[in-house]
Residue frames as a rotation matrix with the C-alpha (Angstrom) as fourth column:
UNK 1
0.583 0.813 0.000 0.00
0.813 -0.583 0.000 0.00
0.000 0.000 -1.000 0.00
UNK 2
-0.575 -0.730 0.369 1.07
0.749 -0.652 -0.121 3.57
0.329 0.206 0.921 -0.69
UNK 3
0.324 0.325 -0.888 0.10
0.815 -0.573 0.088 6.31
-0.480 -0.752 -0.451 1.80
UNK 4
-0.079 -0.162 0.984 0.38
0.205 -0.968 -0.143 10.05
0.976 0.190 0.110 0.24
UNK 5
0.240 0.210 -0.948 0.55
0.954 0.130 0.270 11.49
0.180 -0.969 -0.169 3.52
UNK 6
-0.851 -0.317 -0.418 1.21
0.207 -0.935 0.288 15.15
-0.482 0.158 0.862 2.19
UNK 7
-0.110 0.967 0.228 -1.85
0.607 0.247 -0.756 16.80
-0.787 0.055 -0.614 1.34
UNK 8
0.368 0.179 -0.912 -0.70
-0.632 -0.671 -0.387 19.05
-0.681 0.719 -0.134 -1.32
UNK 9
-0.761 -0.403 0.508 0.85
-0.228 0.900 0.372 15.76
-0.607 0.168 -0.776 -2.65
UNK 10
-0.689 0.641 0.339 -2.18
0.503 0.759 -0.413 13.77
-0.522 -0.114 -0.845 -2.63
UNK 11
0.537 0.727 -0.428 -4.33
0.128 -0.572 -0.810 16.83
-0.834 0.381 -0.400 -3.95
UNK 12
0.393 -0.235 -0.889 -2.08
-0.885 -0.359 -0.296 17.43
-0.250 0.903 -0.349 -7.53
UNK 13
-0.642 -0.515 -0.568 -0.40
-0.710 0.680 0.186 13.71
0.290 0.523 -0.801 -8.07
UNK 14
0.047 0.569 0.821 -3.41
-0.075 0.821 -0.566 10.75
-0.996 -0.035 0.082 -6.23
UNK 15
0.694 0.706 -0.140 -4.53
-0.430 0.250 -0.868 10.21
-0.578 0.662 0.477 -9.89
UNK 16
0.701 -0.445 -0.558 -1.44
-0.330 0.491 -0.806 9.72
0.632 0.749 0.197 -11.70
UNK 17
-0.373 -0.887 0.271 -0.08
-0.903 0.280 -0.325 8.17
0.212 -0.366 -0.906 -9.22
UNK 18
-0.043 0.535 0.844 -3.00
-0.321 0.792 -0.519 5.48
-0.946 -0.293 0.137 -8.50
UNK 19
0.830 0.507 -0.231 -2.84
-0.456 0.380 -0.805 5.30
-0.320 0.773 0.547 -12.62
UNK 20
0.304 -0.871 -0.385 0.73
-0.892 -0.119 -0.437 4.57
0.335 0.476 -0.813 -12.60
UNK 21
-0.701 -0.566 -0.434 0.50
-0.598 0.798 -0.073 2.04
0.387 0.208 -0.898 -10.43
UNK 22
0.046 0.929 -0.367 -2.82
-0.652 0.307 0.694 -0.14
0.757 0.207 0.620 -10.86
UNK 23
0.195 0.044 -0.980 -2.38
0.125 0.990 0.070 -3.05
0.973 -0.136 0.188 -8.99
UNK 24
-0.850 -0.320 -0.419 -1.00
0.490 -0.185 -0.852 -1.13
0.196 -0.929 0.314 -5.25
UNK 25
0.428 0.739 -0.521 -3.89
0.904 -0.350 0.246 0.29
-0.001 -0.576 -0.817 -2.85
UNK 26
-0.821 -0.563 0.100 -3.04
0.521 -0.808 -0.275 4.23
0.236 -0.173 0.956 -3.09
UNK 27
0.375 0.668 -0.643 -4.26
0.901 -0.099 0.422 6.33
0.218 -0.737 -0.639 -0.27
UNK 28
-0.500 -0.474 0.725 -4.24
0.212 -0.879 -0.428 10.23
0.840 -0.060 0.540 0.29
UNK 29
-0.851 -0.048 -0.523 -4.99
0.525 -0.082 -0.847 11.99
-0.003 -0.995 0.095 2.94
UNK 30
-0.846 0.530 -0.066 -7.54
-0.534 -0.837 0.122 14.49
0.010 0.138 0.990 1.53
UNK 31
-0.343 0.883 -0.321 -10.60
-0.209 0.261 0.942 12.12
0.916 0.390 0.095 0.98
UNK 32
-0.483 0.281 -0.829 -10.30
0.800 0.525 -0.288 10.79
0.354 -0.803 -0.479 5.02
UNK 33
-0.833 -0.080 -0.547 -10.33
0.412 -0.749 -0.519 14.14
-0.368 -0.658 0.657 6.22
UNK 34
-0.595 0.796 -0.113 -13.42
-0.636 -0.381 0.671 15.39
0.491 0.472 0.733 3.91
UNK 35
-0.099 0.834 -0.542 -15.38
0.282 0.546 0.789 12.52
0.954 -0.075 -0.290 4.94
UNK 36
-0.212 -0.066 -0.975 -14.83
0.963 0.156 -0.219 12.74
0.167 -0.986 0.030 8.74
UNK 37
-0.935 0.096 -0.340 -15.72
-0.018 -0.974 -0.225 16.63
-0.353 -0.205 0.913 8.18
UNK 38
-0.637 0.729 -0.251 -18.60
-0.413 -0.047 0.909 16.17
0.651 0.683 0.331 5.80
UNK 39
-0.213 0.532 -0.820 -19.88
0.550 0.759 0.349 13.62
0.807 -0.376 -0.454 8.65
UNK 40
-0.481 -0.484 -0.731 -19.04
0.877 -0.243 -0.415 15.98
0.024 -0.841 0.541 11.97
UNK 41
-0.983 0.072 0.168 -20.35
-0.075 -0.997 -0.013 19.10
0.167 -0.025 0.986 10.88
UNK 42
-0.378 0.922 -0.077 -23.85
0.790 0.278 -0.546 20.12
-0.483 -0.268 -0.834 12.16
UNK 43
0.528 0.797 -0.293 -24.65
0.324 -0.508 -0.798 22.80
-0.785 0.326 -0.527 10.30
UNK 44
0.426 -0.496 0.757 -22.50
0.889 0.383 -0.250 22.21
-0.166 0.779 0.604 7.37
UNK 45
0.868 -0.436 0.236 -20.41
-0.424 -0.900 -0.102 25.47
0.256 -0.012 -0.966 7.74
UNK 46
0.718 -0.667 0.199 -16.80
0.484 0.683 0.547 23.85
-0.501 -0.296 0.813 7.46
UNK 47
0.644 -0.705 -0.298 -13.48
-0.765 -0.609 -0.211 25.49
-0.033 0.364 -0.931 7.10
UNK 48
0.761 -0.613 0.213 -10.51
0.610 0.562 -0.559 24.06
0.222 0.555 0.802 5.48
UNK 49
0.852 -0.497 -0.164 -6.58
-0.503 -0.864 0.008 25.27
-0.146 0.076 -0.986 6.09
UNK 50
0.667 -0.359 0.653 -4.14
0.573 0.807 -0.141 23.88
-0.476 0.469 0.744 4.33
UNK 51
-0.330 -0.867 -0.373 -1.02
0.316 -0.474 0.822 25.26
-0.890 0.154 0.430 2.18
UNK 52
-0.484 0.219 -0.847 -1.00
-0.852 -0.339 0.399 27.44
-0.200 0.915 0.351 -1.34
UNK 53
-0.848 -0.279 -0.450 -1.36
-0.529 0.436 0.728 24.35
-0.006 0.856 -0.518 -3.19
UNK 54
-0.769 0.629 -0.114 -3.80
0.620 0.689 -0.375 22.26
-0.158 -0.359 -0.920 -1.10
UNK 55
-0.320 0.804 -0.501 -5.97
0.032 -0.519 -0.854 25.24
-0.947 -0.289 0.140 -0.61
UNK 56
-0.439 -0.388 -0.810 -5.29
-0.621 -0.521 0.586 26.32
-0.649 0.761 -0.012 -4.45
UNK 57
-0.999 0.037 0.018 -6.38
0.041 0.870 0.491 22.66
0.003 0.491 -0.871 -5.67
UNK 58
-0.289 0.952 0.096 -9.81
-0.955 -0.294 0.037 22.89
0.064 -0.081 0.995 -4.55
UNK 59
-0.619 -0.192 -0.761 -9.37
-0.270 0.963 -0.023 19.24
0.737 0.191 -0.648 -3.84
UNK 60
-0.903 0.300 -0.307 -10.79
0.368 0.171 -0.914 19.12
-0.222 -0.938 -0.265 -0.19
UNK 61
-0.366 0.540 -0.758 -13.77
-0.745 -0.658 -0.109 21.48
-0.558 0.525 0.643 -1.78
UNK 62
-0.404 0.170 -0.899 -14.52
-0.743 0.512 0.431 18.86
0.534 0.842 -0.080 -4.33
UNK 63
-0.335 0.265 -0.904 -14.78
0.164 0.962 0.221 15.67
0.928 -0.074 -0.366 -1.90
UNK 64
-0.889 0.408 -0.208 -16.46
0.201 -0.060 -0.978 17.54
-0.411 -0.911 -0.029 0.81
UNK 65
-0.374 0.923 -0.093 -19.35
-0.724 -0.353 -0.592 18.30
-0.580 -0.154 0.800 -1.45
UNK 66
-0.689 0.246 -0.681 -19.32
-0.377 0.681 0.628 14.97
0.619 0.689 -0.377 -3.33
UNK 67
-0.713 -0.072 -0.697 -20.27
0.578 0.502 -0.643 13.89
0.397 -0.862 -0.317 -0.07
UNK 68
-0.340 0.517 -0.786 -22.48
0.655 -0.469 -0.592 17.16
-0.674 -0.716 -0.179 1.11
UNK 69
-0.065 0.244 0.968 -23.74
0.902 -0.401 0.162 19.28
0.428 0.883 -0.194 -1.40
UNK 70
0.632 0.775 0.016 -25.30
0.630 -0.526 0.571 21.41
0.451 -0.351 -0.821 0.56
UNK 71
0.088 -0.542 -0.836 -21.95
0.968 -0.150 0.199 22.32
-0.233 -0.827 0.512 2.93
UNK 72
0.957 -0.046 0.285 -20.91
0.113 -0.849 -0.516 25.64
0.266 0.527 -0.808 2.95
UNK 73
0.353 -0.923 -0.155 -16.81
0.923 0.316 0.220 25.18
-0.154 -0.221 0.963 2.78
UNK 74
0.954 -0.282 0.105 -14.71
-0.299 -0.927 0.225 28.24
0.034 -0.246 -0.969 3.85
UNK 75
0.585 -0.811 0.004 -11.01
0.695 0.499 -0.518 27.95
0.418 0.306 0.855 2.54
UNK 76
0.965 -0.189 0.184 -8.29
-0.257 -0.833 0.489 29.68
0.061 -0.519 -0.852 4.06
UNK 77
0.501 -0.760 -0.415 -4.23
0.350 0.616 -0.706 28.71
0.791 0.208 0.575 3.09
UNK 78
0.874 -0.314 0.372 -1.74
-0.473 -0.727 0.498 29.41
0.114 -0.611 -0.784 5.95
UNK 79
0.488 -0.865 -0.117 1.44
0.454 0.366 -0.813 28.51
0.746 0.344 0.571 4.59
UNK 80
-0.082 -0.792 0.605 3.20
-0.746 -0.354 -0.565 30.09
0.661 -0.498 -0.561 7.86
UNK 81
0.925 0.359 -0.124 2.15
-0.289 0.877 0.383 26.87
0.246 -0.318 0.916 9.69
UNK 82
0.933 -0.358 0.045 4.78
0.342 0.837 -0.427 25.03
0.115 0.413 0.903 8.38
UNK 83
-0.123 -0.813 0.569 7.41
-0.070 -0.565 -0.822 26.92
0.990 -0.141 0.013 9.53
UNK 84
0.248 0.532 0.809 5.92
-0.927 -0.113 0.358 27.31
0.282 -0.839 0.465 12.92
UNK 85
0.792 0.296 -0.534 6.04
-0.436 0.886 -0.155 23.36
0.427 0.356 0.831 12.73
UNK 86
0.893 -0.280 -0.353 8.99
-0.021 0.757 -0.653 22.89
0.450 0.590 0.670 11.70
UNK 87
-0.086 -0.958 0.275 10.79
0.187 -0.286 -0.940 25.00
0.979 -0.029 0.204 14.04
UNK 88
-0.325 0.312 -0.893 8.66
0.658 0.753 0.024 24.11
0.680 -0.579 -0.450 16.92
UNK 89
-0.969 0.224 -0.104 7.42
-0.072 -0.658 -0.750 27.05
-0.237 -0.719 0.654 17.76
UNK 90
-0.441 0.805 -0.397 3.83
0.766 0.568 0.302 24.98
0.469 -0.171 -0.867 18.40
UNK 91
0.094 0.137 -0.986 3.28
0.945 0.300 0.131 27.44
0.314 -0.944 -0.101 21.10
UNK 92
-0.321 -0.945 -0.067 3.79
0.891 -0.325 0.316 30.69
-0.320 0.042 0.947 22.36
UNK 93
0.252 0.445 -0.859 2.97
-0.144 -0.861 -0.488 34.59
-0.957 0.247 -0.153 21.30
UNK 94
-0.517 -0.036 -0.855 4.07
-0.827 -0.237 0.510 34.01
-0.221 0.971 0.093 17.92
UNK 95
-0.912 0.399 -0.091 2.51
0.200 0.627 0.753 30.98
0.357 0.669 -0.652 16.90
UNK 96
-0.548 0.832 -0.090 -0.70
0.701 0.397 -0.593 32.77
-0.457 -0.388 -0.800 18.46
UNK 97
-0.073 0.699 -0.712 -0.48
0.151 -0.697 -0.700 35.46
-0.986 -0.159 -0.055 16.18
UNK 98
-0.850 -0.212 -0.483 -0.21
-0.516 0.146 0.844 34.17
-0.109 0.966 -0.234 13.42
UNK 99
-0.775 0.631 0.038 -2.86
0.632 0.769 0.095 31.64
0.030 0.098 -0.995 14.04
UNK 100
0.081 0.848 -0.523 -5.43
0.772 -0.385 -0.506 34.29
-0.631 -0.363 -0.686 15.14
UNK 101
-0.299 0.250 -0.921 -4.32
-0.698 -0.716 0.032 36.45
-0.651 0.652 0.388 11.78
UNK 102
-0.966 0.173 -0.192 -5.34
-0.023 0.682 0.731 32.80
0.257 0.711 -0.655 9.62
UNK 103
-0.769 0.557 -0.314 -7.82
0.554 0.826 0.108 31.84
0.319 -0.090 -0.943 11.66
UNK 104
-0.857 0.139 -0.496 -9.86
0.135 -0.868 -0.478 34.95
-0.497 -0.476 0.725 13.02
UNK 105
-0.633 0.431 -0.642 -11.97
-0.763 -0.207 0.613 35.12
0.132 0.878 0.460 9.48
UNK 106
-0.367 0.527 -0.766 -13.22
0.311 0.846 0.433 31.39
0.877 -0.079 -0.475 9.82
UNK 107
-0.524 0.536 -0.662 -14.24
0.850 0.285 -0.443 31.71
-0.049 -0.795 -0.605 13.38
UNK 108
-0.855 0.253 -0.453 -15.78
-0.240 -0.967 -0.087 34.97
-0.460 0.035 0.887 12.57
UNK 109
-0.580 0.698 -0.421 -18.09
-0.659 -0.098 0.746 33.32
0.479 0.710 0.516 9.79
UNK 110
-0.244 -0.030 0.969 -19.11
-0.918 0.331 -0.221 30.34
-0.314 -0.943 -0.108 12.15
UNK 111
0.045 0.141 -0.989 -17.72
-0.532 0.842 0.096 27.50
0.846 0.521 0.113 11.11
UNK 112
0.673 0.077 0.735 -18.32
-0.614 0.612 0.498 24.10
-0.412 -0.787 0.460 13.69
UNK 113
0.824 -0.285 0.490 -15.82
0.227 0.958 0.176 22.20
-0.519 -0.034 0.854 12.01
UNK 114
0.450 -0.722 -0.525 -12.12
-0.892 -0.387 -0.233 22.88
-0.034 0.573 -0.819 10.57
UNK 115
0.714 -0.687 0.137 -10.10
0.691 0.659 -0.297 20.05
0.114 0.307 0.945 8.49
UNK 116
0.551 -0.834 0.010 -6.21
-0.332 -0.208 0.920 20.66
-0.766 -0.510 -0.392 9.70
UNK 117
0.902 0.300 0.311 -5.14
0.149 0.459 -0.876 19.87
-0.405 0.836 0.369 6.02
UNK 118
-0.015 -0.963 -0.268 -1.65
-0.646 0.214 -0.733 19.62
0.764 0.162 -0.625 6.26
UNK 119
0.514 -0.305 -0.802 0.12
0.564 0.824 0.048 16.87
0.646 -0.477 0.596 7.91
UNK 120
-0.764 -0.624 -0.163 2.44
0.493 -0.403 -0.771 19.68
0.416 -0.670 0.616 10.16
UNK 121
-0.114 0.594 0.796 -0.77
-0.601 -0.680 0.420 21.71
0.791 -0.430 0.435 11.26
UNK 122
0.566 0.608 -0.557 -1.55
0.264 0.506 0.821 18.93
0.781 -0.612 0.126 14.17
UNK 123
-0.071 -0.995 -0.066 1.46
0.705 -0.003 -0.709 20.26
0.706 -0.097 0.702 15.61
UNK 124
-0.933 0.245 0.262 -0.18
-0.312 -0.916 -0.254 23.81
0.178 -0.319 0.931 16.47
UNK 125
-0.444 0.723 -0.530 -3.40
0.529 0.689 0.496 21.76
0.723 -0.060 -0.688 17.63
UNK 126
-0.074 0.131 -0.989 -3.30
0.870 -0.477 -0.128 23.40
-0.488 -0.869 -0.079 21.24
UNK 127
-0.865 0.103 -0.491 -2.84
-0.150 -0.987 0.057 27.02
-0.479 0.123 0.869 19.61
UNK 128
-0.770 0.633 -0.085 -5.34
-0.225 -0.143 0.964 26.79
0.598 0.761 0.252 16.62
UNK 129
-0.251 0.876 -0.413 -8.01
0.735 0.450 0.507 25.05
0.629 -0.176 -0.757 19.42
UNK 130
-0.055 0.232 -0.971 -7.56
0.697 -0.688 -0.204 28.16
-0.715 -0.688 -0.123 21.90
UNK 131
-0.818 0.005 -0.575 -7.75
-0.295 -0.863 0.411 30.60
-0.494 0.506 0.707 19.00
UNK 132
-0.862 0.431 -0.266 -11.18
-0.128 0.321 0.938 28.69
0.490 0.843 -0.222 17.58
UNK 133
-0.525 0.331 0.784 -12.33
-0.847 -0.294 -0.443 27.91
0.084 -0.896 0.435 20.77
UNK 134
-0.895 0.107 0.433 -13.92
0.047 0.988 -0.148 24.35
-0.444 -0.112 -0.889 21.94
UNK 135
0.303 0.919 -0.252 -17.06
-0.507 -0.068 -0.859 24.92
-0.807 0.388 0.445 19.61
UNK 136
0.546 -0.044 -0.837 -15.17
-0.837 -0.083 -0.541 24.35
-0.046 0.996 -0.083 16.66
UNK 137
0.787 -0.145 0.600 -14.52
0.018 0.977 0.212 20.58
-0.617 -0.156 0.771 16.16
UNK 138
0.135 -0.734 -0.665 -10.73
-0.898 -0.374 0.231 19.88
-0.419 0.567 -0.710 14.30
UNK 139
0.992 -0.103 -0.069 -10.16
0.050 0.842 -0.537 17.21
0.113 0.530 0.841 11.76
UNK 140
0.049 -0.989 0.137 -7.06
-0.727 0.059 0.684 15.96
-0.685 -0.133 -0.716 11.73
UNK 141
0.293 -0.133 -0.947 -6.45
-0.951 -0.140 -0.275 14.96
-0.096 0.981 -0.168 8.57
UNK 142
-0.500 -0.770 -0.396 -3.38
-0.741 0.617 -0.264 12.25
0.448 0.162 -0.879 9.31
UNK 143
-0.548 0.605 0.578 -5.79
-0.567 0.239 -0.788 10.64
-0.615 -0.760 0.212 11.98
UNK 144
0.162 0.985 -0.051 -8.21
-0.628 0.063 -0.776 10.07
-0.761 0.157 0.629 9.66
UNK 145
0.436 -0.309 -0.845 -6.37
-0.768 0.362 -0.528 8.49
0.470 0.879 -0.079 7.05
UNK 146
-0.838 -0.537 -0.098 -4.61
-0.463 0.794 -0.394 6.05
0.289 -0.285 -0.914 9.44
UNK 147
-0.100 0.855 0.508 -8.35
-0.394 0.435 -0.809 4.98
-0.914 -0.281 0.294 10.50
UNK 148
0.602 0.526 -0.600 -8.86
-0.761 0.153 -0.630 4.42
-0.239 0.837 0.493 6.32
UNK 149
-0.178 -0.725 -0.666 -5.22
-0.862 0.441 -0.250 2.37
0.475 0.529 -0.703 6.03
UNK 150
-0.933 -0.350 0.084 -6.29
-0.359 0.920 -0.158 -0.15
-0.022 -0.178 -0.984 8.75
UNK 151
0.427 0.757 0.495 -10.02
-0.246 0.624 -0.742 -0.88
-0.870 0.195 0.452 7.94
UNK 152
0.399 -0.074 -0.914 -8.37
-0.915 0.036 -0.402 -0.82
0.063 0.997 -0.053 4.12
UNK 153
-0.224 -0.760 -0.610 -5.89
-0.750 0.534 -0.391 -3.65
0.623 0.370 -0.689 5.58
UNK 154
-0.436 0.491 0.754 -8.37
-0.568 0.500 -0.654 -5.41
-0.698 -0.713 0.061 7.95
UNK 155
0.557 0.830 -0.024 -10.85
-0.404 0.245 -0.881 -5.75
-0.726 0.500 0.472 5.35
UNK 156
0.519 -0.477 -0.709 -8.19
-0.696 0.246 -0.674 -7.14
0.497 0.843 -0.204 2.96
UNK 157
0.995 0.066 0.069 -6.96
-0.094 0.556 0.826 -9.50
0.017 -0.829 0.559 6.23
UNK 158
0.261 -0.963 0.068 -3.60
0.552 0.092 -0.829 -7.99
0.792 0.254 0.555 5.78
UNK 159
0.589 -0.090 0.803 -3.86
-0.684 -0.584 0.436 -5.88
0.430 -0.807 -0.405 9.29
UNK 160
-0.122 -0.980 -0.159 -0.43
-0.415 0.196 -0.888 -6.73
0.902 -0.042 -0.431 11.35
UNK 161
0.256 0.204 -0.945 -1.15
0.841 0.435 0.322 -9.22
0.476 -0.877 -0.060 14.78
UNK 162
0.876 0.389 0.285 -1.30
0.006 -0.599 0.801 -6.82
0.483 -0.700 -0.527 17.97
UNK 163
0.407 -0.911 -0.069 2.30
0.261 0.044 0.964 -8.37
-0.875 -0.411 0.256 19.61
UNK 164
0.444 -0.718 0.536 4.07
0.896 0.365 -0.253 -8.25
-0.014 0.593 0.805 16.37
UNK 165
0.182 -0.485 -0.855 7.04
0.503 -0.701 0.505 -5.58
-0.845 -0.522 0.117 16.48
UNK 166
0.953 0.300 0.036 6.80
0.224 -0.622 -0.750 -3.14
-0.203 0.723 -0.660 13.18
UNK 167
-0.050 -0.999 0.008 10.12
0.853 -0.038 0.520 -2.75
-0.519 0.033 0.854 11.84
UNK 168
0.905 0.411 -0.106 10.45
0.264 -0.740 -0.618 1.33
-0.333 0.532 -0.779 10.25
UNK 169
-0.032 -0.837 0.546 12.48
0.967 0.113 0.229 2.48
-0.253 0.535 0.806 7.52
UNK 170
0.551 0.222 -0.804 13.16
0.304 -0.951 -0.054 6.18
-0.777 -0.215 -0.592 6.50
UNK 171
-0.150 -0.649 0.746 13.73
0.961 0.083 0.266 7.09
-0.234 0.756 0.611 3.08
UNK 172
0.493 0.334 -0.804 14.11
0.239 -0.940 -0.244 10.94
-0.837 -0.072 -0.543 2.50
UNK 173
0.477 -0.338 0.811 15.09
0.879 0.167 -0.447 13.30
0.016 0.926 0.377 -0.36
UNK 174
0.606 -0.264 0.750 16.05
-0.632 -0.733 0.253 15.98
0.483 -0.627 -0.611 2.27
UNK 175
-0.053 -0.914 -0.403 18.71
-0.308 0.399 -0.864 15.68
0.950 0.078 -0.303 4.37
UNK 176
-0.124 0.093 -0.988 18.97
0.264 0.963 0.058 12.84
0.957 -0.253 -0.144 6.60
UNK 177
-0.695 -0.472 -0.542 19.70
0.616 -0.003 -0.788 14.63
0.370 -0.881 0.293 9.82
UNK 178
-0.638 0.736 0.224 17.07
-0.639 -0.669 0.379 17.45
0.430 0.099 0.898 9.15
UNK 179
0.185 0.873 -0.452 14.18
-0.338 0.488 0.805 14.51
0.923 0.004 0.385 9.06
UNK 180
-0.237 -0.350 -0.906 15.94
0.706 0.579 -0.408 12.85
0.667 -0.737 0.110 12.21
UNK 181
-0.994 -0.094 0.052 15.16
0.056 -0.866 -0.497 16.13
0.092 -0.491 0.866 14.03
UNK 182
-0.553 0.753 -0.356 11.57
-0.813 -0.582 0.033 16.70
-0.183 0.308 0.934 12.59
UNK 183
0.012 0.651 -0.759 10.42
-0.034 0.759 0.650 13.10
0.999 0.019 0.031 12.62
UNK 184
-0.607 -0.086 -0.790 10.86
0.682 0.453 -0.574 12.68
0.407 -0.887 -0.217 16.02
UNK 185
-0.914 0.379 -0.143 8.80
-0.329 -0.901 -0.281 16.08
-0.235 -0.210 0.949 16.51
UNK 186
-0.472 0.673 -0.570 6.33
-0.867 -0.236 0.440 14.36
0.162 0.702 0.694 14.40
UNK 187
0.087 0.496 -0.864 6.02
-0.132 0.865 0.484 10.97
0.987 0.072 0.141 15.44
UNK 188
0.451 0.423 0.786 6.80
-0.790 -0.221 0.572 11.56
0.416 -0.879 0.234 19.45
UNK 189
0.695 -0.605 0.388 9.82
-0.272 0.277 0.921 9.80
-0.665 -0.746 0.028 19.25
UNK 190
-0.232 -0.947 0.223 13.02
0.035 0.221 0.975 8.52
-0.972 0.234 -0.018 18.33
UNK 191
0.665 0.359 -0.655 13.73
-0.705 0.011 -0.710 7.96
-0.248 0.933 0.260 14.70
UNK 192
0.386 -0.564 0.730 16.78
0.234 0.825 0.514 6.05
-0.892 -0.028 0.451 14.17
UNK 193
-0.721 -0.693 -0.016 18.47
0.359 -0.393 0.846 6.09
-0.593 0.604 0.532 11.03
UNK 194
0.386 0.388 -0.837 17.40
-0.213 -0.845 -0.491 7.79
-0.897 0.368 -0.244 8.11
UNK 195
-0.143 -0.751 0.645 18.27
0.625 0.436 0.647 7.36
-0.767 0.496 0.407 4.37
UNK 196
-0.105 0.254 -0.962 18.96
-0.231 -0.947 -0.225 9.66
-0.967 0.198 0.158 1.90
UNK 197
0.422 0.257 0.869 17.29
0.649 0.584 -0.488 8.78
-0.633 0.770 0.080 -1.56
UNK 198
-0.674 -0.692 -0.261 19.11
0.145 -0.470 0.871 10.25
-0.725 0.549 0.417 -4.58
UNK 199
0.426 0.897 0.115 16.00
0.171 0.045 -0.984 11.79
-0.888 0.439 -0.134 -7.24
């Protein structure tokens, strides 16, 4: 199975990448998160934040109303995230004003539900939930998509026994030490090695 797990990825390459290769299960991240919003929202007023591209794609837009017709989806890129993220400042007077110049507009129009439509936004979870406030349910994209990879690999009776130890590899096209820093932010621990793929 192939996981896109980048949502501006998954929003400009899923197709030719699920036509390139036919025969492999290929999962993105953008359809969990629509559904699990499209479901969640009570009064279909749902905001979306995500980078240039993601926002730009109108991808999340597309499979939240395949699903809802009716919604009323409120986009909103905030490509300083990712920075924020990456340099762990999660926290903090700056990563609250920034969030509360992104996010101010959406909670102004009253949305009940925001998709977190990057894979680094769960990061700033705590800020973005005290600048929305506990009305406003958050999707978490990555969440949702690991719920879709193991019903995908239950239901295919390929889901891994409960004792069995997972063995992880790291293949990057950035540099090795960088990810070794920023995965361990991301996954809430070690990483271990790290390889560095040559494109």
């Amino acid at each position: 199975m192939l996981v896109v797990a980048c949502n501006t990825s998954a929003a400009v390459a899923l197709p030719a990448l699920r036509r390139h290769f036919p025969g492999l299960p290929v999962i993105g991240v953008i359809e969990p998160g629509a559904r699990a919003a499209a479901a969640a929202s009570t009064s279909g007023r749902i905001g979306v934040i995500g980078t240039e591209g993601t926002i730009g794609s109108g991808a999340y837009e597309r499979a939240i109303r395949r699903l809802r017709p009716d919604a009323d989806i409120l986009s909103s890129p905030c490509p300083l995230f990712v920075s924020l993220a990456e340099e762990g400042w999660v926290e903090g007077k700056v990563a609250r004003l920034v969030a509360r110049e992104y996010l101010e507009p959406l909670r102004e129009k009253g949305i009940d539900t925001l998709v977190l439509g990057c894979t680094h936004y769960p990061l700033l979870k705590g800020t973005i939930r005290r600048v929305m406030g506990q009305q406003v349910l958050l999707i978490d994209s990555a969440e949702e998509t690991a719920r879709a990879v193991r019903e995908k690999l239950r239901g295919a009776g390929l889901e891994a026994p409960g004792r069995r130890r997972s063995r992880r590899r790291f293949y990057v096209t950035d540099l090795p030490a960088k990810f070794k820093v920023l995965g361990r932010r991301f996954l809430d621990a070690p990483v271990g090695r790290a390889y560095q793929v040559d494109m």
